[in-house]
N, C-alpha and C positions, 0 to 999 in steps of 0.2 A: 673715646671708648669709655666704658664704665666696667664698673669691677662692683658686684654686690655680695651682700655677706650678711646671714640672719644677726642681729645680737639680743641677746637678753637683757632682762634688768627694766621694759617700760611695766610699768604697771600698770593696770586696769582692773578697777575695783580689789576684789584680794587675790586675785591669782597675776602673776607675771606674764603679760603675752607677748611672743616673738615678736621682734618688727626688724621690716627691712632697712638698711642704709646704704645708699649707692656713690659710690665715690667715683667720681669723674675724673679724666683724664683728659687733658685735650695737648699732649705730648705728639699726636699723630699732626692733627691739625699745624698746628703751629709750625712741625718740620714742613710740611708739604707748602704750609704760604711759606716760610722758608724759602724753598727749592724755584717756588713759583715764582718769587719776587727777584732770586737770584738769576733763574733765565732769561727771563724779561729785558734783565738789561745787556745781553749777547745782542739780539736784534733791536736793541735803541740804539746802544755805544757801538754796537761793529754792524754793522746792516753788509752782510753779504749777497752783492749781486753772482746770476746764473742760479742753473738745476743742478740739484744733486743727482744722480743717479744711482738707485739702488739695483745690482746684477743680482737677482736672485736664481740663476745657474750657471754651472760651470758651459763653459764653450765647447767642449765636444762630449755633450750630456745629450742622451737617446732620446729624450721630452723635451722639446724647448720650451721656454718660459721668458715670455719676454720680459726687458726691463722696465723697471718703472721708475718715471721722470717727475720728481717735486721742485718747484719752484725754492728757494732755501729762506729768504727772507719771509714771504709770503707764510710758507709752512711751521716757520718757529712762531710767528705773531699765533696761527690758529692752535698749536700745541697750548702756547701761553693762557691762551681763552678755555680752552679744554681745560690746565691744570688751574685754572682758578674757581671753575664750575667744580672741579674733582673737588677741590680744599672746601668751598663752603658747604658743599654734600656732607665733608665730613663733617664740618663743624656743626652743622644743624646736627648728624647725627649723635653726637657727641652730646652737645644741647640735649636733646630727648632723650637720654640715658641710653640708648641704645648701641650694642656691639659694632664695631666699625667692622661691617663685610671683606672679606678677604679680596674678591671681585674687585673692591677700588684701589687694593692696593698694587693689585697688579695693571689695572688701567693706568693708574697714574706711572709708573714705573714705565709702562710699555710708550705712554704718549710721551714723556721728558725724553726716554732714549731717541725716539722716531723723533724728536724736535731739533735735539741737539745731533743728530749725525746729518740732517739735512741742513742744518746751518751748518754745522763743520765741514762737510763733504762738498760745501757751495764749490761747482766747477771739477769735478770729480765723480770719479767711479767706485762708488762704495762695493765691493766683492761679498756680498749678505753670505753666502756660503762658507767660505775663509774665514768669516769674523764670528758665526756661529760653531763651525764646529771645531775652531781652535777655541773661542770659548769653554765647548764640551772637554775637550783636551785639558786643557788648563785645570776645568775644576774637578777632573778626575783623581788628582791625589787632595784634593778638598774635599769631596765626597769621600773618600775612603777614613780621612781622620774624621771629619764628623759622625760620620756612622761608628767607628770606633768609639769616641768619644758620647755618644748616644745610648751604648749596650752598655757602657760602665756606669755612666751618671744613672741611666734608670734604677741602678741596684746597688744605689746609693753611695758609689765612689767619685768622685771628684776628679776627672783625669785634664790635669795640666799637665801633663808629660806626654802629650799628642806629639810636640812637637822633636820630642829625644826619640820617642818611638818610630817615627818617618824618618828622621837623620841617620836611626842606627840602621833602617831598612833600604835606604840607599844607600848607606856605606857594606853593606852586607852583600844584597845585589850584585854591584856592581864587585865586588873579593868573588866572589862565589860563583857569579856570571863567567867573568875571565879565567877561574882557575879549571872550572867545569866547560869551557866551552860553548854552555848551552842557556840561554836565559830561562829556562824553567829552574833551573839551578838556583838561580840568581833570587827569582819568584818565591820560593820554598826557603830561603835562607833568609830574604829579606820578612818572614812572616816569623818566622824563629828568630832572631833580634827583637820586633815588637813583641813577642811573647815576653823573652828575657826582661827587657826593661821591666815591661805589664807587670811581671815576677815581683822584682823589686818593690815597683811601688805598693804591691799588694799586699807586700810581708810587711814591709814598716807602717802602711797605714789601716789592715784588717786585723793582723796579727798584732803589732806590737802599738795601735792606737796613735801611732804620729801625725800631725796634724795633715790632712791630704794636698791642701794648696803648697806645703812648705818643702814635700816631698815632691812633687811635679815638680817645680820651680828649681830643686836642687838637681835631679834627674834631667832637666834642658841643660844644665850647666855643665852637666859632669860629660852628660855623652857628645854636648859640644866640644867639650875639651879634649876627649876620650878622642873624637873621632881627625880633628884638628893633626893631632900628637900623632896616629898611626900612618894616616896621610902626607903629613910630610918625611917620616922617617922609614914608612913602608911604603907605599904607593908612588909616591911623585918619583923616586930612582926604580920602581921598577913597574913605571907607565905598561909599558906591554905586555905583560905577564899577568898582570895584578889589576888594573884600572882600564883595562879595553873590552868591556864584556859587548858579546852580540844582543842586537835589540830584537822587540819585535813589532817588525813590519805592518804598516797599515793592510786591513785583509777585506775587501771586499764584501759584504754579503750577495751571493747571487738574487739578482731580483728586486731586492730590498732598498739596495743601494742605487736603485733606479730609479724610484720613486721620485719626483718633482721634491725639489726643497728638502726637506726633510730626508729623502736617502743618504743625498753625500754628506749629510750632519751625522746622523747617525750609524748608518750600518756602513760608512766608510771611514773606519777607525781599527786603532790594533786590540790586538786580544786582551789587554788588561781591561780596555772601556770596556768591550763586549763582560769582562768580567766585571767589572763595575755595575752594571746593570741589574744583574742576577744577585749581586750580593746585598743593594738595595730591597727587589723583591722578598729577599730571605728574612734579612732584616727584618722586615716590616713584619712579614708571616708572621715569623717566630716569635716578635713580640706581642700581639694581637691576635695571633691565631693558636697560640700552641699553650699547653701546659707551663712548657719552660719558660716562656714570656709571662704565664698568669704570673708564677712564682718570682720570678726576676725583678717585676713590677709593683710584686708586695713587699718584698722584700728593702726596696728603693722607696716606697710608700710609709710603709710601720713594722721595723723589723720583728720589733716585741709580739705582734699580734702573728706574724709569718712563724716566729720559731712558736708562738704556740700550738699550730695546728701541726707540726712535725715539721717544716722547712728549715734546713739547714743553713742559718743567713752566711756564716762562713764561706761553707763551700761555694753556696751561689757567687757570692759577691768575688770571691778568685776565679769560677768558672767565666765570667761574665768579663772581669779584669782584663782575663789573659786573651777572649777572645777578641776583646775591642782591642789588643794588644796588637793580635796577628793582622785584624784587619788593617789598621791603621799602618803595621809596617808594607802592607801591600798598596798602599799612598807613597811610601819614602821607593818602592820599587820602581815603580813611575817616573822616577826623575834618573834614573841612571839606565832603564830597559827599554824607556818611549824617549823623553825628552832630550836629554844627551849622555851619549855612551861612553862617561864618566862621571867618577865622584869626584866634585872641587868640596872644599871646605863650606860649611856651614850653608849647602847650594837648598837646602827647603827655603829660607831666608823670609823665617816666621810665619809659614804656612799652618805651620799646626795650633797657629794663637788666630787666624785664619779661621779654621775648622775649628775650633774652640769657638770661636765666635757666631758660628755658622749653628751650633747645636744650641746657641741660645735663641738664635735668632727664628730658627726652625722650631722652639717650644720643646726639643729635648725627642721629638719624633721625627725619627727616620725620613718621611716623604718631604717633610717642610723643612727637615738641614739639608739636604739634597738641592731642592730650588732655592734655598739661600746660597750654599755653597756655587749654585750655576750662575748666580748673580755675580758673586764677587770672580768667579772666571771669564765671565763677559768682561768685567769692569778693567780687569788687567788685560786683557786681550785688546782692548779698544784702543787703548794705550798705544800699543802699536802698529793698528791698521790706520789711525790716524797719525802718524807720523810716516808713515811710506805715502799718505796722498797728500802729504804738504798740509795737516792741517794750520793752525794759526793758532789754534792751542795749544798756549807752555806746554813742554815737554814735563818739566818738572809739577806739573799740575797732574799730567795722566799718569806719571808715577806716583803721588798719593792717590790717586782717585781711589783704587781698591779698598783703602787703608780707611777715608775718609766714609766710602760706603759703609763698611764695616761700624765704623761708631755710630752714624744715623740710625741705624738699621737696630743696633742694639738700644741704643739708648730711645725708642718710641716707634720705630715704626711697626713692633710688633704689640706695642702696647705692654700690657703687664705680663710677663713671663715669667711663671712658675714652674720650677723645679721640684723634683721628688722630693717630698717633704723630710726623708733623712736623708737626701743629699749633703756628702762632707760630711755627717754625722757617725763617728764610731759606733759599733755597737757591741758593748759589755753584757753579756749572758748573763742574769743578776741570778 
C-alpha cells in the first residue's frame, strides 16, 4: 500500500511547484507471504487424511441446510494456492503504488480461516453456527470498548483506561444486579462506573493537562487493585447477596431467528447483543451524520481552529469522554449479566487493550473497529470449538491465537493508520 503526500520546495524555473511523493509500504504483503508460507507447512508436515464437515444448521432448525463435506488435505493445498495468488495481487499492487483494496483483505482472511478449520476439523463436525455466533458473543464486550474508545480518541482523548472502565462495569453490574434483583439494575450501574472512571481520566488529562497514556495506564491499575481488594473482603464472604445477580437470557427474534445461517447468529442472542447493534448504528450516525459528530471530529482534528468558530473543545472533549465511558462500562456488563453470573477478579483479562487494539485496527471508525473487534472474537472462540473436536492443535497455540491476531493486524495489515491529528494532544486556550 502507499501513502502519498504533496511537498514543497522543487523548483521549476522561479516559482516552487508542488510535487508528489509516494512512499510504499509493503508491511501487508510480506504479513500475508508470512501467513502463506506458515500454512503451507500444516499440510506438508501433518497431511490430515478424511472430510471435514462443515454443519451450517442447528438440528431442529425449520429450514434445513445441508452440510457440507471438504476433503482436509486436498482443501488446505487449494486455500495455500489461493493465498499465494492473494499475496502477489498484493504485492504487484503495492509495486504500482496503489491502495491495497479492503476486498483482499477480507478474502484472504476468509480463505486462511476455511483452510485451516478443514485441516484442523479433518474427521470431524465442525458446528459453523456455535463457532459463529459464540464468536458474535465473545466480541460483544469488544465492540462496546472499542466504540467507546472510538467516541473519545475522535475528540482527541487518548482512552487507555477501556480496560478499568469494563472491569469497574462488571464489578458494578454484578453489586447492583444481586442487590437490586434485576439485571437492568446491573446494566445502569454498570454504565455509571465507566462514566466514573471516564470522570477521572478527563479531569486530569483535559482539565489539569496530564499526560493521557500515563493516566489510562494508572487508572488499569488502580481499579484493578480497587476492584481485587472489595472482592475478596466484600463479595467472596457474601457470594449470595452481593455476587449472584440474574442474567439475561438468550431472546429469540420471531421470524428472524429463522432465517438459514445467519438467524441463529444473529437474532438468537440476549438483549445486550441486540443492544450492541443499535449502539454501533448510533455511533456511526452521530459521528457522520449529525452536528455533534461534525464538532466532536473537529475538535479531535484542530482544536485551535474548533474554538475559533465558537466550539467549546472542553466541554466536547468531557462530553465525548464520559460517553465512550458509559459505553464501554456496558462491555465490562457482558461478562457478569451474559457470560457468567459473577465477578471473579481481574475476569475482562485484558480485553480492553483488546478493544484498544481493535479502534486502531478499524482506523479509529466505528464500522471497521467493530469487524475488527469480530475478528478477534472469532479468533478466541476457535480456541475452543477446536479443542472439543479433538483438534491436533496446541492448546497453548489457540490461547495466544487472539493475542498474536491482534499484533499482525496492527502492526500492517491495516497498512498506515492515522489517528486524529490532536489525538493525546492537550489543548491550552492561548
Amino acid at each position: 500500500m502507499s501513502i502519498t503526500a504533496p511537498v514543497t520546495g522543487a523548483p521549476q524555473g522561479d516559482i516552487d511547484q508542488p510535487r508528489v511523493v509516494t512512499v510504499v509500504s509493503w508491511k501487508a504483503p510480506i504479513i500475508f507471504g508470512i501467513f502463506t508460507v506458515l500454512f503451507a507447512l500444516l499440510p506438508l508436515l501433518v497431511p490430515r487424511p478424511g472430510d471435514t464437515t462443515f454443519r451450517l444448521a442447528e438440528q431442529n432448525a425449520a429450514i434445513a441446510v445441508p452440510d457440507v463435506l471438504l476433503p482436509a488435505t486436498p482443501t488446505a493445498w487449494i486455500a495455500v494456492l489461493l493465498l499465494a495468488l492473494c499475496t502477489g495481487y498484493a504485492a504487484i499492487t503495492v509495486k504500482a503504488h496503489r491502495r491495497l483494496p479492503l476486498w483482499l483483505i477480507v478474502v484472504y482472511v476468509a480463505v486462511l480461516l476455511i483452510g485451516f478449520l478443514a485441516w484442523a476439523g479433518a474427521g470431524a463436525t465442525l458446528p459453523m453456527i456455535g463457532l459463529l455466533a459464540g464468536a458474535l458473543a465473545l466480541a460483544t464486550p469488544l465492540i462496546f470498548g472499542a466504540l467507546g474508545g472510538v467516541i473519545g480518541e475522535r475528540a482527541g482523548v487518548v482512552n487507555i483506561a477501556i480496560e478499568a472502565q469494563m472491569l469497574a462495569g462488571a464489578f458494578t453490574a454484578a453489586v447492583a444486579g444481586s442487590l437490586a434483583g434485576t439485571p437492568w439494575a446491573g446494566l445502569v450501574a454498570a454504565m455509571l462506573a465507566g462514566v466514573l472512571v471516564a470522570l477521572v481520566l478527563g479531569v486530569f488529562t483535559i482539565t489539569y493537562y496530564v499526560d493521557q497514556v500515563i493516566v489510562g495506564v494508572v487508572l488499569n491499575v488502580l481499579v484493578i487493585g480497587i476492584t481485587t481488594f472489595l472482592f475478596r473482603q466484600v463479595l467472596a464472604p457474601n457470594t449470595e447477596t452481593m455476587n449472584s445477580p440474574d442474567t439475561f437470557s438468550v431472546v429469540p427474534i420471531p421470524v428472524l431467528s429463522e432465517i438459514p445461517l445467519i438467524g441463529p447468529i444473529l437474532f438468537q442472542q440476549s438483549f445486550i447483543v441486540y443492544l450492541m447493534y443499535a449502539v454501533v448504528a448510533l455511533v456511526w450516525f452521530g459521528l457522520y451524520r449529525t452536528r455533534w459528530g461534525l464538532r466532536l471530529r473537529a475538535v479531535g482534528e484542530h482544536p485551535q481552529a474548533a474554538d475559533t468558530v465558537g466550539i467549546k473543545v472542553a466541554a466536547t472533549r468531557y462530553r465525548a469522554v464520559l460517553l465512550g465511558g458509559a459505553v464501554a462500562g456496558l462491555g465490562g456488563a457482558f461478562y457478569t449479566l451474559v457470560s457468567v453470573p459473577r465477578f471473579n477478579q481481574e475476569m475482562t483479562a485484558g480485553a480492553g487493550f483488546i478493544a484498544l487494539a481493535a479502534v486502531i485496527f478499524g482506523k479509529w471508525d466505528p464500522i471497521r473497529a467493530t469487524l475488527a473487534a469480530l475478528l478477534f472474537g472469532f479468533a478466541t472462540n476457535l480456541q475452543g470449538v477446536l479443542s472439543v473436536i479433538g483438534s491436533p492443535v496446541p492448546s497453548q497455540f489457540m490461547l495466544m491465537l487472539p493475542y498474536v491476531v491482534t499484533i499482525f493486524a496492527v502492526a500492517g495489515l491495516v497498512g498506515r493508520s492515522r489517528p486524529p491529528a490532536a489525538d493525546g494532544e492537550p489543548y491550552i486556550k492561548s
